[in-house]
C-alpha positions as CSV (number, residue, x, y, z in Angstrom):
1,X,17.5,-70.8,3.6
2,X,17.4,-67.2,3.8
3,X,16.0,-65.9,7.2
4,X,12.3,-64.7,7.6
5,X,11.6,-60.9,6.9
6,X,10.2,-60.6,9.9
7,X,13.1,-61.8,11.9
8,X,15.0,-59.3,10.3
9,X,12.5,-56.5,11.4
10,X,12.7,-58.0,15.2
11,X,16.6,-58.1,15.1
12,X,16.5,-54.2,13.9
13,X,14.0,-53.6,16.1
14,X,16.7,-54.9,19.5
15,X,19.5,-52.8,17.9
16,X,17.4,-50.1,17.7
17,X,16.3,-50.0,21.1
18,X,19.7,-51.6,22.6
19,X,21.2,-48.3,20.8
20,X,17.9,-46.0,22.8
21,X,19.2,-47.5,26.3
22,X,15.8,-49.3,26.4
23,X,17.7,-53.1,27.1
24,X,20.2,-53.8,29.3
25,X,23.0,-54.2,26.5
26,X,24.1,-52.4,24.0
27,X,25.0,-53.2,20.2
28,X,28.4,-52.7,18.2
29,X,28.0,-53.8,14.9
30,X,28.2,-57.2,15.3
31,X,26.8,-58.8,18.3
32,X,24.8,-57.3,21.6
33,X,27.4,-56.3,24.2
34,X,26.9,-56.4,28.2
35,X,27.2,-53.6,30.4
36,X,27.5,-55.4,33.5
37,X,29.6,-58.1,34.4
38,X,26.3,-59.6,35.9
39,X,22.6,-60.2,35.0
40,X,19.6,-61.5,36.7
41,X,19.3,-64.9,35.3
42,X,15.7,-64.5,34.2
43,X,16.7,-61.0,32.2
44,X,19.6,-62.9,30.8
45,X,17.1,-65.8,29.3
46,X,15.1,-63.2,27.6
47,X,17.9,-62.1,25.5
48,X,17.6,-63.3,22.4
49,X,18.4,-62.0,19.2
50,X,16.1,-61.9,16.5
51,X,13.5,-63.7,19.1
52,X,10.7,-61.4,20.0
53,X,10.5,-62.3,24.0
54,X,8.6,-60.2,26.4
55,X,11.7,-58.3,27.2
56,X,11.8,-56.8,23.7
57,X,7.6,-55.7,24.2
58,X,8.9,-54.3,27.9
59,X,11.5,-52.0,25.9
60,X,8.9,-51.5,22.6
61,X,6.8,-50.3,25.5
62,X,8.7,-47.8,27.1
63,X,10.0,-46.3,24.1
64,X,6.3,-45.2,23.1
65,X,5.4,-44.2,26.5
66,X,8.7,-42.2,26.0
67,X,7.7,-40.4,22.7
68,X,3.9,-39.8,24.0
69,X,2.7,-43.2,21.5
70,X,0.1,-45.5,23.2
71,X,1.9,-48.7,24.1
72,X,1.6,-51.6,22.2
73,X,-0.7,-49.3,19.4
74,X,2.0,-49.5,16.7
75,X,2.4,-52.5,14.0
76,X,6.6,-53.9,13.7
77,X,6.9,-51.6,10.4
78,X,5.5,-48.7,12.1
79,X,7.5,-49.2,14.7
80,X,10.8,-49.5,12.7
81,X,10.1,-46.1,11.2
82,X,9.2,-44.2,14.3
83,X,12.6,-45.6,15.8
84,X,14.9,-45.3,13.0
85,X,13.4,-41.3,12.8
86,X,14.1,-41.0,16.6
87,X,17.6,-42.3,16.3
88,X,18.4,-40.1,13.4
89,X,17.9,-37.1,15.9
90,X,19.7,-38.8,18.8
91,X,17.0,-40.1,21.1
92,X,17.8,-41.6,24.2
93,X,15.7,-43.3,26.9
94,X,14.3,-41.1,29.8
95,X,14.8,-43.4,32.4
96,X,17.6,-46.0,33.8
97,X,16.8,-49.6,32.0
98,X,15.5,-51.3,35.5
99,X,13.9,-54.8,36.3
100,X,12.1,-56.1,39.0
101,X,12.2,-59.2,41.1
102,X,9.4,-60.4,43.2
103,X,10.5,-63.6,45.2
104,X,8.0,-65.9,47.5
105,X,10.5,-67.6,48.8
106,X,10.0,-66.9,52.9
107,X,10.5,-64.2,53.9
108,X,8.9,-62.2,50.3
109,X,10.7,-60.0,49.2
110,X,11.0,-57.2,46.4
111,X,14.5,-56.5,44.1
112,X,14.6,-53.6,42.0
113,X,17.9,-53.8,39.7
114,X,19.1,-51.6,37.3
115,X,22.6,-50.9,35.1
116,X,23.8,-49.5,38.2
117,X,23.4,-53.1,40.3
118,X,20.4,-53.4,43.3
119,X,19.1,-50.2,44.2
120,X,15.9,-51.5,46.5
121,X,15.4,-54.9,48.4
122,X,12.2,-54.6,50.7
123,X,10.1,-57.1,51.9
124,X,6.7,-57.8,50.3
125,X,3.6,-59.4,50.4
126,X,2.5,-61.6,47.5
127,X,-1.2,-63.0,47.0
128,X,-2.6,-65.8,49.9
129,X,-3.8,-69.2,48.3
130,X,-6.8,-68.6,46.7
131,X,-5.7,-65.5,45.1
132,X,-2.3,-66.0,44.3
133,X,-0.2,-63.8,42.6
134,X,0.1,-64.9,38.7
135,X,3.9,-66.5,38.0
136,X,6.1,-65.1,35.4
137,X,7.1,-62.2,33.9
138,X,5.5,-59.0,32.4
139,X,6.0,-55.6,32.0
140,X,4.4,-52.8,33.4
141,X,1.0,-51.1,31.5
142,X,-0.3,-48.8,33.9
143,X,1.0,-46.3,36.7
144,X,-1.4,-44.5,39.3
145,X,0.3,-42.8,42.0
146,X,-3.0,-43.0,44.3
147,X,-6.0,-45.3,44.0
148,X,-9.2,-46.9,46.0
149,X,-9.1,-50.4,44.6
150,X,-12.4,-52.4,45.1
151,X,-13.7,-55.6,44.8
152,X,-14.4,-58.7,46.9
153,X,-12.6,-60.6,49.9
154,X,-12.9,-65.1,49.7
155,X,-15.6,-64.8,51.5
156,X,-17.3,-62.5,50.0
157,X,-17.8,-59.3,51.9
158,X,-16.8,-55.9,49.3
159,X,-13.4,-53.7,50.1
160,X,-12.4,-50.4,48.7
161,X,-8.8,-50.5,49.8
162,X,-7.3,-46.9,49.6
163,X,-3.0,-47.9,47.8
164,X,-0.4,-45.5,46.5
165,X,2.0,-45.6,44.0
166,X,0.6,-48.0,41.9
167,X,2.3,-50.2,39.0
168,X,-0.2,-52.5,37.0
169,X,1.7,-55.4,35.3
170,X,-0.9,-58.2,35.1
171,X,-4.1,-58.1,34.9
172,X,-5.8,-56.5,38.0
173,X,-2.4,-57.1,39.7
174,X,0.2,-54.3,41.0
175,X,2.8,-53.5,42.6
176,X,2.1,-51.1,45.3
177,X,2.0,-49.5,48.7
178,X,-0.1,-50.8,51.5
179,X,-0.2,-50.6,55.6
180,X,0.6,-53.7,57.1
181,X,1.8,-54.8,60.8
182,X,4.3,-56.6,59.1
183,X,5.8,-58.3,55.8
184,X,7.4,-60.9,54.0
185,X,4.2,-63.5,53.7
186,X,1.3,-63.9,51.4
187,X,-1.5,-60.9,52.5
188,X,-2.9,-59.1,49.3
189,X,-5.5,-60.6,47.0
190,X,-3.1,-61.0,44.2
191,X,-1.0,-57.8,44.3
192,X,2.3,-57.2,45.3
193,X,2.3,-54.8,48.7
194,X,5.3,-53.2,49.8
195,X,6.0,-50.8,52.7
196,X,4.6,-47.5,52.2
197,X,7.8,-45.7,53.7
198,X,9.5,-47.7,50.4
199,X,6.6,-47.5,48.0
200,X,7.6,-44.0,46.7
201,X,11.1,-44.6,45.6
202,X,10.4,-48.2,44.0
203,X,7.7,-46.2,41.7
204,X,10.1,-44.0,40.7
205,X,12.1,-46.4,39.9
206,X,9.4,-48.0,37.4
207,X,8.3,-47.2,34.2
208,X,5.9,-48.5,31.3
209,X,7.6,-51.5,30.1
210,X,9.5,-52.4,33.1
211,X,9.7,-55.6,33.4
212,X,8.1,-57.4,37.0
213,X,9.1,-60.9,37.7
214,X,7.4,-63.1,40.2
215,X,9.1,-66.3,41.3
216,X,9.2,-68.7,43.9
217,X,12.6,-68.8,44.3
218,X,16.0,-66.3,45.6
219,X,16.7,-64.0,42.3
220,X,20.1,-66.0,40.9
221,X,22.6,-63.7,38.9
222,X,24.3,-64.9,35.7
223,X,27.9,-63.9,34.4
224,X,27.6,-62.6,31.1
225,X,31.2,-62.1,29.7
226,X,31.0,-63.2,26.1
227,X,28.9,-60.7,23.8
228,X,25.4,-62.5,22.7
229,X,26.0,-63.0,18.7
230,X,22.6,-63.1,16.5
231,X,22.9,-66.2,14.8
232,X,24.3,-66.0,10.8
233,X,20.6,-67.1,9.9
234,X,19.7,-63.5,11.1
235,X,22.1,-61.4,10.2
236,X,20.9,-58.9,7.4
């Protein structure tokens, strides 16, 4: 059976941006290739060829933020032709491909990763029960590099918090700066509060479309030494 149009267009799609620098491999012909020896286990899952995973939206996301498009605006086709345009003239990626790893496990803690290996490990405060912070994995939509967020504490009484460097990736929930006597436990109403001495760099380091994590476990590390092959049923 010949493979699904559209699973062409997703594999095109992962070369394209592999060759942009906007995922963690790279593509030579024939199969995705690694650039590091090791890969947060979680990043490593997403990769799949031809599979459109919410890796593949993170780096579709960052590319149009890149080239001034509205993020998530543009239909596959649309898409395809705005990317195969870009590489034609040698674009590349603005920023480092990073990730980020949020980790309840006691005491919380925050992992920003990049080609490069770690660059940040702070500790953090996730969301305390009855406003916990949503599991999974998504990428960043919105950056604000100062903000009064408002709304309503369990029991009811109204804040307007003042945070800075501010990166949405679910929902009403960020990762962002915020004073505390201390970190590592679950404080915030859902968001992800790190040090404000720290919160500065870690923004930097984030982009639209980087992905953000949230586990209860210690971030594991995969060897990836084989390249990842599309299977023949994708190959155009």
């Amino acid at each position: 059976m010949p493979p699904a149009p559209q699973t062409l267009q997703v594999l095109t799609l992962q070369e394209d941006l592999a060759h942009m620098g906007y995922l963690p491999v790279g593509w030579n012909g024939q199969a995705f290739t690694f650039a590091r020896p090791s890969m947060p286990q979680p990043l490593r899952s997403l990769l799949q060829p031809g599979v459109p995973t919410v890796l593949l939206q993170g780096a579709e996301w960052s590319y149009e933020a890149d080239v001034n498009l509205k993020p998530g605006s543009l239909g596959l086709s649309a898409l395809l032709g705005h990317l195969a345009a870009d590489l034609h003239r040698g674009w590349h990626a603005k920023h480092p491909f990073t990730y980020v790893y949020v980790s309840e496990h006691r005491p919380e803690s925050l992992l920003v990763w990049s080609l490069h290996g770690v660059l940040q490990e702070v500790p953090a405060n996730t969301g305390v029960p009855g406003a916990p912070t949503a599991l999974g994995t998504h990428p960043v939509f919105l950056r604000l590099p100062f903000q009064v967020m408002r709304g309503k504490n369990l029991d009811g009484t109204a804040y307007a918090d003042p945070v800075y460097n501010i990166s949405y990736f679910f929902g009403g929930e960020a990762v962002h700066g915020f004073w505390r006597s201390g970190y590592g436990y679950p404080q915030s109403l859902g968001c992800v509060e790190v040090p404000l001495h720290d919160a500065a760099t870690i923004y930097s380091e984030i982009q639209i479309g980087t992905l953000v994590t949230v586990g209860v476990g210690m971030l594991a590390f995969v060897a990836t030494p084989m390249p990842l092959r599309p299977s023949p049923a994708v190959v155009p």
